[in-house]
MOPAC internal coordinates of N, CA, C and O (Angstrom, degrees):
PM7 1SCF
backbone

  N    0.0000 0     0.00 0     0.00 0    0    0    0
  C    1.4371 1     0.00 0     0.00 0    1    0    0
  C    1.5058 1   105.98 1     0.00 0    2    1    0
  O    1.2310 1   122.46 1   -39.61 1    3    2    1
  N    1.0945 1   112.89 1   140.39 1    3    2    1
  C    1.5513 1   156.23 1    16.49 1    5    3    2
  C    1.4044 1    98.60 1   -82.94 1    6    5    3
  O    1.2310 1   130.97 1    -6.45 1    7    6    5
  N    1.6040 1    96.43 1   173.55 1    7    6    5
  C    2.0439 1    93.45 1   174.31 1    9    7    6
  C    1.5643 1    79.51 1  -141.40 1   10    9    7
  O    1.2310 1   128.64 1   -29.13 1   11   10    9
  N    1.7952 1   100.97 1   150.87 1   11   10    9
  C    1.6305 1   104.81 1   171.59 1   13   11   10
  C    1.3405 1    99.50 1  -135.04 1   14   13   11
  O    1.2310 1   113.31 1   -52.45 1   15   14   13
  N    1.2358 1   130.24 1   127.55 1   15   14   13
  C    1.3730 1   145.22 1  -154.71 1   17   15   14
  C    1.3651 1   101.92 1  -113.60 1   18   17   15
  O    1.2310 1   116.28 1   -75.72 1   19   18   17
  N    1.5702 1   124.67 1   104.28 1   19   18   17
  C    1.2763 1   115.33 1  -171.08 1   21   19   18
  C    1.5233 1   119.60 1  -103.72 1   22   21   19
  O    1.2310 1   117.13 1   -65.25 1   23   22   21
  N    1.2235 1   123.06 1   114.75 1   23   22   21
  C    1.9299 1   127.76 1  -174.82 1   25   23   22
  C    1.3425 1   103.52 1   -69.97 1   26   25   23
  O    1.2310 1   133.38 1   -38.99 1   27   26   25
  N    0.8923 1    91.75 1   141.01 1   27   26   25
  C    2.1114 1    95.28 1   165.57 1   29   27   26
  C    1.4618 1   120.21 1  -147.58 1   30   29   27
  O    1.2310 1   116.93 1   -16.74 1   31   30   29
  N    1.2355 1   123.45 1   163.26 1   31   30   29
  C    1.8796 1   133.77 1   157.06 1   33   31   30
  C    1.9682 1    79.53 1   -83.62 1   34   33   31
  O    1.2310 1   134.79 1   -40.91 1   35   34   33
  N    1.1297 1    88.99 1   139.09 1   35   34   33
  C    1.2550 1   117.00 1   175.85 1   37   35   34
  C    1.7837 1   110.65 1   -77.05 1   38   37   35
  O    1.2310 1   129.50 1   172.80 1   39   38   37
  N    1.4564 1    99.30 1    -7.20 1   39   38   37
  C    1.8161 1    97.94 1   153.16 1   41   39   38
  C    1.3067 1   120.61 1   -85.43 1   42   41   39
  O    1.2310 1   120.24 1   172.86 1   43   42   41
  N    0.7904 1   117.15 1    -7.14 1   43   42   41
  C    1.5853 1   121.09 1   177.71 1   45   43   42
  C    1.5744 1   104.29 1   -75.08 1   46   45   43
  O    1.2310 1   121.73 1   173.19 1   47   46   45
  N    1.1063 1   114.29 1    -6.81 1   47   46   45
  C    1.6311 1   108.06 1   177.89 1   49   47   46
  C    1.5190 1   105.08 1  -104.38 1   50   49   47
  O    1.2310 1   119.62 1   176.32 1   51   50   49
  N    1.2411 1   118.34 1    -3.68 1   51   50   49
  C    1.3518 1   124.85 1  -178.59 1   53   51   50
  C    1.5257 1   109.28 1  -100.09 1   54   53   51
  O    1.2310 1   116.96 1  -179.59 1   55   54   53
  N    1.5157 1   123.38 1     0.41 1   55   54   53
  C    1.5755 1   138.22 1   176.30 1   57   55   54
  C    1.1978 1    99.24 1   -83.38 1   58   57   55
  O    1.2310 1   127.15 1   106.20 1   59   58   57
  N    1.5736 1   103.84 1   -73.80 1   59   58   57
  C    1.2318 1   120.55 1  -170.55 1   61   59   58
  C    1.4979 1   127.71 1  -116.05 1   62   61   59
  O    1.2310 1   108.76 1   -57.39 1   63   62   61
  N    1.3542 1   138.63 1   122.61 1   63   62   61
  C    1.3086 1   133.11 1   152.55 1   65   63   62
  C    1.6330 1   110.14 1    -4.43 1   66   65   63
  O    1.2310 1   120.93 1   -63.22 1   67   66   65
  N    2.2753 1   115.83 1   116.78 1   67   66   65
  C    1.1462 1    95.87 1  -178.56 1   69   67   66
  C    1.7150 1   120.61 1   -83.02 1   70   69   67
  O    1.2310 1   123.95 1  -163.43 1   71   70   69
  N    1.7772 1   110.03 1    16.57 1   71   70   69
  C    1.7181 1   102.15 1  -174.72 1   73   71   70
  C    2.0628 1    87.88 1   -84.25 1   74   73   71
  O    1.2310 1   126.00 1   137.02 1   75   74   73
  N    1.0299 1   106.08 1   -42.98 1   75   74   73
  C    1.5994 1   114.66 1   174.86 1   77   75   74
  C    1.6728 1    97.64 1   -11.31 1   78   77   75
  O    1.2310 1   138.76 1    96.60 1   79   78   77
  N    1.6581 1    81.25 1   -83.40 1   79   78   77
  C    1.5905 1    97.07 1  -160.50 1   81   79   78
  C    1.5772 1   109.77 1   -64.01 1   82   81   79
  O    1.2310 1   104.38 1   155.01 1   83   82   81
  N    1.4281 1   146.43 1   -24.99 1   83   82   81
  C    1.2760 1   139.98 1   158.40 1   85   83   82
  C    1.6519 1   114.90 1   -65.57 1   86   85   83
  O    1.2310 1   123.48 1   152.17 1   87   86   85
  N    1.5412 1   110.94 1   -27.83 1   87   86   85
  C    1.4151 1   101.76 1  -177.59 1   89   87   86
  C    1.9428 1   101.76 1   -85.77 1   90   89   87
  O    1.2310 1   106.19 1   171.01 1   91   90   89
  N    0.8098 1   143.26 1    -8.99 1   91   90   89
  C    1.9358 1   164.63 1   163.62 1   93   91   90
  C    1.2909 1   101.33 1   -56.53 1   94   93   91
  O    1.2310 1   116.57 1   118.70 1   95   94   93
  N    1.7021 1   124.13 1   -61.30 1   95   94   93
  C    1.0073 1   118.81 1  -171.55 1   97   95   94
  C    1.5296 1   108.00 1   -82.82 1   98   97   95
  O    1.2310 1   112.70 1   157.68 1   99   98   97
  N    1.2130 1   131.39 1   -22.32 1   99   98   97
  C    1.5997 1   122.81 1  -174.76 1  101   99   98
  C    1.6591 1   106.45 1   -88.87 1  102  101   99
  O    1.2310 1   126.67 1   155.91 1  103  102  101
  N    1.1274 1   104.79 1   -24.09 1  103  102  101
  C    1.7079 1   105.54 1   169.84 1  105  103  102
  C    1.6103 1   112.17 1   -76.47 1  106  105  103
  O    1.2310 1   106.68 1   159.67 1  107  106  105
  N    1.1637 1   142.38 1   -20.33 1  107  106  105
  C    0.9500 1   165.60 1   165.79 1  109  107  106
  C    1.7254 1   103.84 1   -54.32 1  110  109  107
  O    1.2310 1   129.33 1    97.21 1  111  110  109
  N    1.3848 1    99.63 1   -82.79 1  111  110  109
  C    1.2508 1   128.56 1   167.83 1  113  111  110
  C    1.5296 1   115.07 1   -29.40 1  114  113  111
  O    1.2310 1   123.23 1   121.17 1  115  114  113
  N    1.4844 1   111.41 1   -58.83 1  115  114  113
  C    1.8024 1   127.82 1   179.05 1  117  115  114
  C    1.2689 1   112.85 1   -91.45 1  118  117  115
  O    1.2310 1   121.55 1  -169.01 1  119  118  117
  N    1.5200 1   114.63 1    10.99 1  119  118  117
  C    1.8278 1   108.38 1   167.49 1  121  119  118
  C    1.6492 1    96.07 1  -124.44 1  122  121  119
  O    1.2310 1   118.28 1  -149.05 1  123  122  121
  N    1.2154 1   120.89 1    30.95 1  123  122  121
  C    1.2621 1   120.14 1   164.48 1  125  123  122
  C    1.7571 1   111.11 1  -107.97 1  126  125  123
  O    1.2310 1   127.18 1  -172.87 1  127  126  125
  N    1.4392 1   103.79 1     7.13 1  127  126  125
  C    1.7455 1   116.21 1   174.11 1  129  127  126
  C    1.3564 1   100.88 1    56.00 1  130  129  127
  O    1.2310 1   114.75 1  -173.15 1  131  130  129
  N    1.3008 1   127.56 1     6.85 1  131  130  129
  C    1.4109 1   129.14 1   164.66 1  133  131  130
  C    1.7239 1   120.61 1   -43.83 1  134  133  131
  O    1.2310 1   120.09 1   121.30 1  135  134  133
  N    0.9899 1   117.43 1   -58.70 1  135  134  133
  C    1.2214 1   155.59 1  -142.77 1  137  135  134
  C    1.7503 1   132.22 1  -116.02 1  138  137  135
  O    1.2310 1   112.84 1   -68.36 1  139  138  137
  N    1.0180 1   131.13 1   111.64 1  139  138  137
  C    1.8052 1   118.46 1   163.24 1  141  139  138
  C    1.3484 1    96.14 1   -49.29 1  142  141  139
  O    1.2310 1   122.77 1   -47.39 1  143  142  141
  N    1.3128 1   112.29 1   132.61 1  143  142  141
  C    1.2051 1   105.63 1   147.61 1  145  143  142
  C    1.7456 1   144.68 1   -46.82 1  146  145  143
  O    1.2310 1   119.34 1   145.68 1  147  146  145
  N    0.8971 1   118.86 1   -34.32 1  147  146  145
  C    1.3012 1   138.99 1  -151.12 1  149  147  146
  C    1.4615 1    87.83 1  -104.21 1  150  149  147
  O    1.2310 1   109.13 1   154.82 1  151  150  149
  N    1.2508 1   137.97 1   -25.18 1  151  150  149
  C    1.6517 1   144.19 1   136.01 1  153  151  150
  C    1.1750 1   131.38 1   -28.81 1  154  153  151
  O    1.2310 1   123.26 1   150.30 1  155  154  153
  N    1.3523 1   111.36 1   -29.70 1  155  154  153
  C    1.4812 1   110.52 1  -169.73 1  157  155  154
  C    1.7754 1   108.52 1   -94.90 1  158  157  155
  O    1.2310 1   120.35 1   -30.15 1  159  158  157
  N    1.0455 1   116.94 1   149.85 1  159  158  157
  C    1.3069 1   141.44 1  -172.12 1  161  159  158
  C    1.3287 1   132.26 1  -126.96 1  162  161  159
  O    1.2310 1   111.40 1   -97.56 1  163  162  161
  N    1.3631 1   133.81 1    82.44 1  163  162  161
  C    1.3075 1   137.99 1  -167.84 1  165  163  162
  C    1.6621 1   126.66 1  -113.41 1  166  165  163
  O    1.2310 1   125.68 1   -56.75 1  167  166  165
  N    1.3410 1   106.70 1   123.25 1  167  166  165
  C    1.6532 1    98.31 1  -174.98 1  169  167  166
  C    1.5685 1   109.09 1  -138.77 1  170  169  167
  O    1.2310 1   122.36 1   -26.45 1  171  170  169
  N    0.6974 1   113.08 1   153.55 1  171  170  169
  C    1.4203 1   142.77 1  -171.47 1  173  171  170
  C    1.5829 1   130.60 1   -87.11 1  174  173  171
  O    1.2310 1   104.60 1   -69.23 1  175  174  173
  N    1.0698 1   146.06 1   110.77 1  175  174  173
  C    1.4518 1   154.22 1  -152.00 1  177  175  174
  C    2.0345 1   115.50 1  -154.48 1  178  177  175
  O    1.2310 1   131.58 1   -97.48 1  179  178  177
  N    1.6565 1    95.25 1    82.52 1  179  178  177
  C    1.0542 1    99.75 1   172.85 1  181  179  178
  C    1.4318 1   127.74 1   -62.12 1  182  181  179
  O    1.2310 1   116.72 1    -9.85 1  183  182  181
  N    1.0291 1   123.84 1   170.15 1  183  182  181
  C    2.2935 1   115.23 1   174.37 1  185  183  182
  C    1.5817 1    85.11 1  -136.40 1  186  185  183
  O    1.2310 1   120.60 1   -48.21 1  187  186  185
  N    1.0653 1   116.46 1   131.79 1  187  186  185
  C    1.1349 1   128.53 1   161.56 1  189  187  186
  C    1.6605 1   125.78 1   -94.22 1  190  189  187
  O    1.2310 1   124.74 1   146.77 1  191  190  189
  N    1.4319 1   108.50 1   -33.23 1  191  190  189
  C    1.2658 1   139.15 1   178.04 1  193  191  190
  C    1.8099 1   128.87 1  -149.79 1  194  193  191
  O    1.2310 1   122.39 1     4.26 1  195  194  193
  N    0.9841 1   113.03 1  -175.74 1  195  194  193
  C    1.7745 1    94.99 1  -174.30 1  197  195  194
  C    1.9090 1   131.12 1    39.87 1  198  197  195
  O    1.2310 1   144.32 1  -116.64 1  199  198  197
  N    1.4182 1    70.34 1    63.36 1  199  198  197
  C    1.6343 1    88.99 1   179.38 1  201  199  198
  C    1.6046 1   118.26 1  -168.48 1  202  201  199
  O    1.2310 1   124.03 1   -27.49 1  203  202  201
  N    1.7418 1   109.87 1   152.51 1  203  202  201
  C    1.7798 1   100.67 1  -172.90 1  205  203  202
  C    1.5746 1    70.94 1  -155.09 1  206  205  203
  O    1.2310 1   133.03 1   -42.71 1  207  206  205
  N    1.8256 1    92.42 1   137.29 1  207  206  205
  C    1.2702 1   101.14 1   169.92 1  209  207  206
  C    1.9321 1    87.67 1  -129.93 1  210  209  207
  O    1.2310 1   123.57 1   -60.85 1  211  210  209
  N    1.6636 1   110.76 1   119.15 1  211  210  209
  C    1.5895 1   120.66 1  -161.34 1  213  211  210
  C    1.1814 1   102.05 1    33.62 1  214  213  211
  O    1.2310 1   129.46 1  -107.48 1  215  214  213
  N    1.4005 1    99.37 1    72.52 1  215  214  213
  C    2.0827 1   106.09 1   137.99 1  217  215  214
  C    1.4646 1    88.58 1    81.76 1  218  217  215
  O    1.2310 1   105.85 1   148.91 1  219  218  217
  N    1.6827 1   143.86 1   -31.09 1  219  218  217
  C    1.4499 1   131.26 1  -179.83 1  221  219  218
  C    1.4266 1   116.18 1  -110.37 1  222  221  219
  O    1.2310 1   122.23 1    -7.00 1  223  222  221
  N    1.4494 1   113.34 1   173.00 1  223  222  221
  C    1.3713 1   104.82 1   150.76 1  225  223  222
  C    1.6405 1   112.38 1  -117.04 1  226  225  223
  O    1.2310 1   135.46 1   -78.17 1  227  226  225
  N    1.7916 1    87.68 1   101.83 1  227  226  225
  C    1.2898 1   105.15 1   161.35 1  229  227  226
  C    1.5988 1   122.25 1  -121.14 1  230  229  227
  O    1.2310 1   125.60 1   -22.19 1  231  230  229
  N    1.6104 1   106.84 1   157.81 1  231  230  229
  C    1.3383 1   108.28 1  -163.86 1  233  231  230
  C    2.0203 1   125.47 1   -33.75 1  234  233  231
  O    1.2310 1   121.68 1   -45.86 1  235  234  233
  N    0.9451 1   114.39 1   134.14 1  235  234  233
  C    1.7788 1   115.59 1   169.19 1  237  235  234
  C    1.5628 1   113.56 1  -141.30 1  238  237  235
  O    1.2310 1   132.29 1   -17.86 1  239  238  237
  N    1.2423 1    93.86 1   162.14 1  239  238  237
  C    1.5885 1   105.14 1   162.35 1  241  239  238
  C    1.8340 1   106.46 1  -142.74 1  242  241  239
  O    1.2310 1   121.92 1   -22.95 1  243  242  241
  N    1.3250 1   113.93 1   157.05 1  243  242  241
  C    1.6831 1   105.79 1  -155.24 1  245  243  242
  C    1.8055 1    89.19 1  -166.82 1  246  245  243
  O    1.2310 1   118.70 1   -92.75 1  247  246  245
  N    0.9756 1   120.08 1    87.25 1  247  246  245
  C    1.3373 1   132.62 1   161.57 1  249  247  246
  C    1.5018 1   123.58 1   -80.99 1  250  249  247
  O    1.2310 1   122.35 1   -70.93 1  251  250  249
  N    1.4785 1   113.11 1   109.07 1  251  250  249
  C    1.4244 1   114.44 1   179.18 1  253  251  250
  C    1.5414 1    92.42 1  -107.68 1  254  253  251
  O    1.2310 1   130.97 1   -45.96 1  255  254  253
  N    1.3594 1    96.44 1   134.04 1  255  254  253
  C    1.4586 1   131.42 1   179.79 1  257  255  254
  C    1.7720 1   118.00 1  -106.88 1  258  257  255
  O    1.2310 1   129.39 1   -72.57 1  259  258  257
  N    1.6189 1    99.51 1   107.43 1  259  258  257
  C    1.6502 1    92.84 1   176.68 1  261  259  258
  C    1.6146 1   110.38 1  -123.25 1  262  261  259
  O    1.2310 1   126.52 1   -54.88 1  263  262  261
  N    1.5907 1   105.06 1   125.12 1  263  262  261
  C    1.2045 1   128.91 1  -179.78 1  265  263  262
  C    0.9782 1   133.80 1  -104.08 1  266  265  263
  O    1.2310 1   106.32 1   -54.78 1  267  266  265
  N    1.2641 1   143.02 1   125.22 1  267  266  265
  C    1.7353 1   144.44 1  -179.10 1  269  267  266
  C    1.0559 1   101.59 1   -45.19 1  270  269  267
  O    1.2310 1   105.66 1   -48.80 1  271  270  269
  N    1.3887 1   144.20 1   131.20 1  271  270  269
  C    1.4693 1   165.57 1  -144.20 1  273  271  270
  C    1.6807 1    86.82 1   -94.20 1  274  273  271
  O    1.2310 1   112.45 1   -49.40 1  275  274  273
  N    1.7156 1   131.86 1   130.60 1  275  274  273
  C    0.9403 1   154.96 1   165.62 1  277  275  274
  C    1.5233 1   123.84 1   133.28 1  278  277  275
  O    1.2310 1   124.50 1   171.67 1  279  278  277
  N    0.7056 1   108.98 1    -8.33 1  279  278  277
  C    1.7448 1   128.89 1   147.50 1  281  279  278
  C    1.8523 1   117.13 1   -42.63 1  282  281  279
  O    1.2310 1   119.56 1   -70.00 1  283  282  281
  N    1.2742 1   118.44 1   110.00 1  283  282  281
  C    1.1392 1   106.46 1  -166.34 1  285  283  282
  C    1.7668 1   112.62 1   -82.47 1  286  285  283
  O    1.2310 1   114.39 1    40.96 1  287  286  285
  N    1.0853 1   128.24 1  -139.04 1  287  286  285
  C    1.6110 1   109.59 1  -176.69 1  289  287  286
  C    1.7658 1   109.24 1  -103.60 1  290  289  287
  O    1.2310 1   134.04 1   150.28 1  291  290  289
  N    1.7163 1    90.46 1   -29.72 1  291  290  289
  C    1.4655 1    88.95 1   174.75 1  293  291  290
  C    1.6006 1   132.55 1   -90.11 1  294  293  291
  O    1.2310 1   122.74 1  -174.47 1  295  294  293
  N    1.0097 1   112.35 1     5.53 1  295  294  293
  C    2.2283 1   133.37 1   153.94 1  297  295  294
  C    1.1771 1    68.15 1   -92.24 1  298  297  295
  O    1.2310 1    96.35 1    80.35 1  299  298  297
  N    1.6301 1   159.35 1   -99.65 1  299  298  297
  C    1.5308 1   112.28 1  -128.84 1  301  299  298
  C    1.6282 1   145.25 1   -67.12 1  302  301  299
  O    1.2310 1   139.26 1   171.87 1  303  302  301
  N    1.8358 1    80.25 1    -8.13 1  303  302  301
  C    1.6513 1   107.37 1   168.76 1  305  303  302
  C    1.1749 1   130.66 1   -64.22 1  306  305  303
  O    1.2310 1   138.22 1   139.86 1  307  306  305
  N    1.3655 1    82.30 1   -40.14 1  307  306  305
  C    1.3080 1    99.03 1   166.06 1  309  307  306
  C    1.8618 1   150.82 1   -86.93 1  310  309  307
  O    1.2310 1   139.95 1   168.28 1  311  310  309
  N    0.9671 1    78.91 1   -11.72 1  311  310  309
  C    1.7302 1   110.12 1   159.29 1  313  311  310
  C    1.5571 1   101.47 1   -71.82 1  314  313  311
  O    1.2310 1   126.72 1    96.55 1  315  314  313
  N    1.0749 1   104.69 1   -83.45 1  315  314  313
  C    1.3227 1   105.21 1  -170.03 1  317  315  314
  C    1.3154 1   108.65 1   -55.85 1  318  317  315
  O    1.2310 1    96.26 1   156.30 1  319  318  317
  N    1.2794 1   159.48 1   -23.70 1  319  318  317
  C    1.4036 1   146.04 1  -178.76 1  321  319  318
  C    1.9752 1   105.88 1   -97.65 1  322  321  319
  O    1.2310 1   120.51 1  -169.92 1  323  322  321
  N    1.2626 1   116.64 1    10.08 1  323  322  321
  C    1.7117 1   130.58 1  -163.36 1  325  323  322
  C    1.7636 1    78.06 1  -106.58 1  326  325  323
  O    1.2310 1   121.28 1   121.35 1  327  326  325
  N    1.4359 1   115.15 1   -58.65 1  327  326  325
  C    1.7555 1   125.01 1  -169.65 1  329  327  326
  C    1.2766 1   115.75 1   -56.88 1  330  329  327
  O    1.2310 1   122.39 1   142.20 1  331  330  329
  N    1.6394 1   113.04 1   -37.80 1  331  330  329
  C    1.1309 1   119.27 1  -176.20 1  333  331  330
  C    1.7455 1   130.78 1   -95.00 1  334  333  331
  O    1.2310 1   128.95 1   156.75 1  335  334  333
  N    1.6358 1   100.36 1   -23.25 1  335  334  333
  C    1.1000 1   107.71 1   160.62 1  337  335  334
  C    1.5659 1   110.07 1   -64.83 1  338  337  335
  O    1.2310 1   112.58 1   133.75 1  339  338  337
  N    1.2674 1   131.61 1   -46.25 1  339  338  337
  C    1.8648 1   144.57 1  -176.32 1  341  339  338
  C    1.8356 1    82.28 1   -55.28 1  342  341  339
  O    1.2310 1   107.80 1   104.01 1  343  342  341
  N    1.0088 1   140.38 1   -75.99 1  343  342  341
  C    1.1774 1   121.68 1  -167.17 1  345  343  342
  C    1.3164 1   133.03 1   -72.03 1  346  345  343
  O    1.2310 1   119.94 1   154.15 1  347  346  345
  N    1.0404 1   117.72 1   -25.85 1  347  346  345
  C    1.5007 1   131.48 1   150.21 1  349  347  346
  C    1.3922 1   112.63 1   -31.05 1  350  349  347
  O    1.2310 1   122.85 1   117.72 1  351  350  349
  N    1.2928 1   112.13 1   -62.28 1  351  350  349
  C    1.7188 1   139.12 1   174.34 1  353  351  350
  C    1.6840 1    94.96 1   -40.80 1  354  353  351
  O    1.2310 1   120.66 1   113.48 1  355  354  353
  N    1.3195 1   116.34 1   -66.52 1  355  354  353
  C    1.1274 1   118.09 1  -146.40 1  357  355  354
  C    1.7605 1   103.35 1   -98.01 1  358  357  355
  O    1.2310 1   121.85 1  -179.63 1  359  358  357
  N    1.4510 1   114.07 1     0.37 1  359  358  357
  C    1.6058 1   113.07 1   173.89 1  361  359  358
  C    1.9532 1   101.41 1  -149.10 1  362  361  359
  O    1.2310 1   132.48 1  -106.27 1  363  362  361
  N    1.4047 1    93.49 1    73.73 1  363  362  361
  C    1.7860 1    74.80 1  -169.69 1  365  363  362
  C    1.5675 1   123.28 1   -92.27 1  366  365  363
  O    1.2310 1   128.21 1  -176.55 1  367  366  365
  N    1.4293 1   101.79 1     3.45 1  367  366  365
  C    2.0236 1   111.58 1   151.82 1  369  367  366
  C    1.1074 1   122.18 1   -82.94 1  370  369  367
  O    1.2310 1   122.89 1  -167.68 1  371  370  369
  N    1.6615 1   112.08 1    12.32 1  371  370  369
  C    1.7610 1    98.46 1   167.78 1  373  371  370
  C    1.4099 1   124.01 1   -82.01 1  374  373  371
  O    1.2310 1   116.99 1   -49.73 1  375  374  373
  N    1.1165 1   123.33 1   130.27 1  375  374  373
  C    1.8351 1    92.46 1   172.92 1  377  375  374
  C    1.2173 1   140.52 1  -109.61 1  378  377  375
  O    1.2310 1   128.80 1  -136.34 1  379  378  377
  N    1.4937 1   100.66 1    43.66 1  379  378  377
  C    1.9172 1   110.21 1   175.23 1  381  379  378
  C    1.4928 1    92.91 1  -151.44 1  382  381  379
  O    1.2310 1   118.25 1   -86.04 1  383  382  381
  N    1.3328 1   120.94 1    93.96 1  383  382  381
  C    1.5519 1   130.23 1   133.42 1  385  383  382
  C    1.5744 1   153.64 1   -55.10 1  386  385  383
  O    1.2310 1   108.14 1  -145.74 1  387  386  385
  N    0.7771 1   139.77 1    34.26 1  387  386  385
  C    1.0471 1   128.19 1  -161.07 1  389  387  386
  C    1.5474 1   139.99 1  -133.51 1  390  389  387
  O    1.2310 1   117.41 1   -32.62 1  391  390  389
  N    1.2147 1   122.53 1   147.38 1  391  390  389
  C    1.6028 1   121.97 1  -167.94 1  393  391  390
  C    1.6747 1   111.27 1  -100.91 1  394  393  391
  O    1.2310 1   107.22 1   -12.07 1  395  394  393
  N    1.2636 1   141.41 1   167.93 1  395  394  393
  C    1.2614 1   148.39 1   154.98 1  397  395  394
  C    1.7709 1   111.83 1  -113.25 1  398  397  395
  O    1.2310 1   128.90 1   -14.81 1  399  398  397
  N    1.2388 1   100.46 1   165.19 1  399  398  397
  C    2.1405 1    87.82 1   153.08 1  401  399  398
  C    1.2531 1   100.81 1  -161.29 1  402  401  399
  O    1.2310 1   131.22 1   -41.16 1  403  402  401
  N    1.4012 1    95.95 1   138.84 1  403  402  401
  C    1.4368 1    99.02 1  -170.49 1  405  403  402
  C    1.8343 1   102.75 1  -114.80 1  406  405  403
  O    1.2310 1   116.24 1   -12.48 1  407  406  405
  N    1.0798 1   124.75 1   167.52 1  407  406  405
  C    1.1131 1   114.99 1  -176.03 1  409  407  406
  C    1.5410 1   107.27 1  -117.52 1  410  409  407
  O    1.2310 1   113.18 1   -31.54 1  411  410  409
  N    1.5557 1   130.50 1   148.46 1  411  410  409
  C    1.5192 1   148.36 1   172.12 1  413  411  410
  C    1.3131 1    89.31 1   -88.56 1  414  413  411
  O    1.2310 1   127.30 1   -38.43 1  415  414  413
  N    1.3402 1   103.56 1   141.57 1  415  414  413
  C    1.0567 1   151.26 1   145.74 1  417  415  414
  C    1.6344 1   119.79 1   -47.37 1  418  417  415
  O    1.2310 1   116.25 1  -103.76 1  419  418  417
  N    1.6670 1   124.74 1    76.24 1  419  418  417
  C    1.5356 1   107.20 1   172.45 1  421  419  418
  C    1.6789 1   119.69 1   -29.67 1  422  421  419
  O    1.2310 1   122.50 1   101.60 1  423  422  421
  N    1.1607 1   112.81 1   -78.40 1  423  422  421
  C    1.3434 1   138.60 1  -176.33 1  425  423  422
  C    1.5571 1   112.62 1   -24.13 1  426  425  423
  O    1.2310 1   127.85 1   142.63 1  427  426  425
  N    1.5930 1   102.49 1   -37.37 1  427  426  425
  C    1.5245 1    95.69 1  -179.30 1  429  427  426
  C    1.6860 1   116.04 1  -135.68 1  430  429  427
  O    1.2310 1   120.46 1  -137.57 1  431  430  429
  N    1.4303 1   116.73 1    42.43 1  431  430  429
  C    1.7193 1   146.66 1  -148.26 1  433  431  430
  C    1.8446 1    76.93 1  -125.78 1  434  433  431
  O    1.2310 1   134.86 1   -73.63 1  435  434  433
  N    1.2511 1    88.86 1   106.37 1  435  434  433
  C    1.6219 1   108.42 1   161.94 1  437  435  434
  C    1.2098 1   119.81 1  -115.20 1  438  437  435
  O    1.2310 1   102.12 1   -28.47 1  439  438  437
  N    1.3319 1   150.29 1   151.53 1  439  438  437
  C    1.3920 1   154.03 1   171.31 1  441  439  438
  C    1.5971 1   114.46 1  -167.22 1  442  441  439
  O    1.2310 1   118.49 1   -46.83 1  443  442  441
  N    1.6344 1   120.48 1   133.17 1  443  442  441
  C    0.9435 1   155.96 1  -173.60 1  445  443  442
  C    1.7378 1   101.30 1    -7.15 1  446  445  443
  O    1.2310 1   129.45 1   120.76 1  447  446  445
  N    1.5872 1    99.38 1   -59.24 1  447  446  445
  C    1.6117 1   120.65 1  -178.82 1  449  447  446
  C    1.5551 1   103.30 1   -43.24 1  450  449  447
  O    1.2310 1   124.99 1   125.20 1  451  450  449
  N    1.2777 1   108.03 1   -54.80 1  451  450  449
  C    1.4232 1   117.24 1  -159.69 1  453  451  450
  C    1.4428 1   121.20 1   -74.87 1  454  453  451
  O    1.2310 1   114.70 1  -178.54 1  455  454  453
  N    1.5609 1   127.66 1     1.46 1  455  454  453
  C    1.5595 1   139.58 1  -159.01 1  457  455  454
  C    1.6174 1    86.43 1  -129.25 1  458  457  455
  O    1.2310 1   120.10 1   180.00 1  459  458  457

């Protein structure tokens, strides 16, 4: 835990190398002291087709971020504007950036370890 689920136009892999852009966002992610490192979890989800970002399909990137619930709002602000500046950096003719974070649920966060 955390996991950051990264959307893309499937040109965005033609900019940049896609370990680049998953290894950007988890360094990002693990210099926000949020996090173990070795916690974080990042994957990648190109679109090749079936998609409109305002009415076209033009280039994006769209990282949903899910976090163990105790994170207050401003570390989540900050996450998300640490992720997006790192990609910004690293694609700055795209013109739709952006991250969310949503938070898990302790109470009902199951994993393999834990059964």
């Amino acid at each position: 835990m955390p996991h950051f689920v990264i959307d893309c136009s499937q040109h965005i892999l033609e900019l940049k190398d896609p370990n680049s852009i998953i290894l950007e966002v988890h360094s990002a992610a693990s210099n926000t002291g949020l996090f173990d490192e070795p916690d974080i979890k990042v994957r990648l989800n190109p679109f090749k087709e079936h998609y409109l970002v305002g009415g076209k399909q033009d280039d994006f990137i769209h990282v949903f971020a899910d976090v163990m619930e105790g994170r207050d709002t401003k570390q989540k602000a900050n996450l998300s504007k640490q992720i997006v500046v790192a990609l910004k950096r690293m694609f700055p003719k795209i013109p739709f950036i952006a991250v969310n974070v949503r938070d898990f649920e302790k109470a009902t966060y199951c994993n393999k370890s834990m059964v």
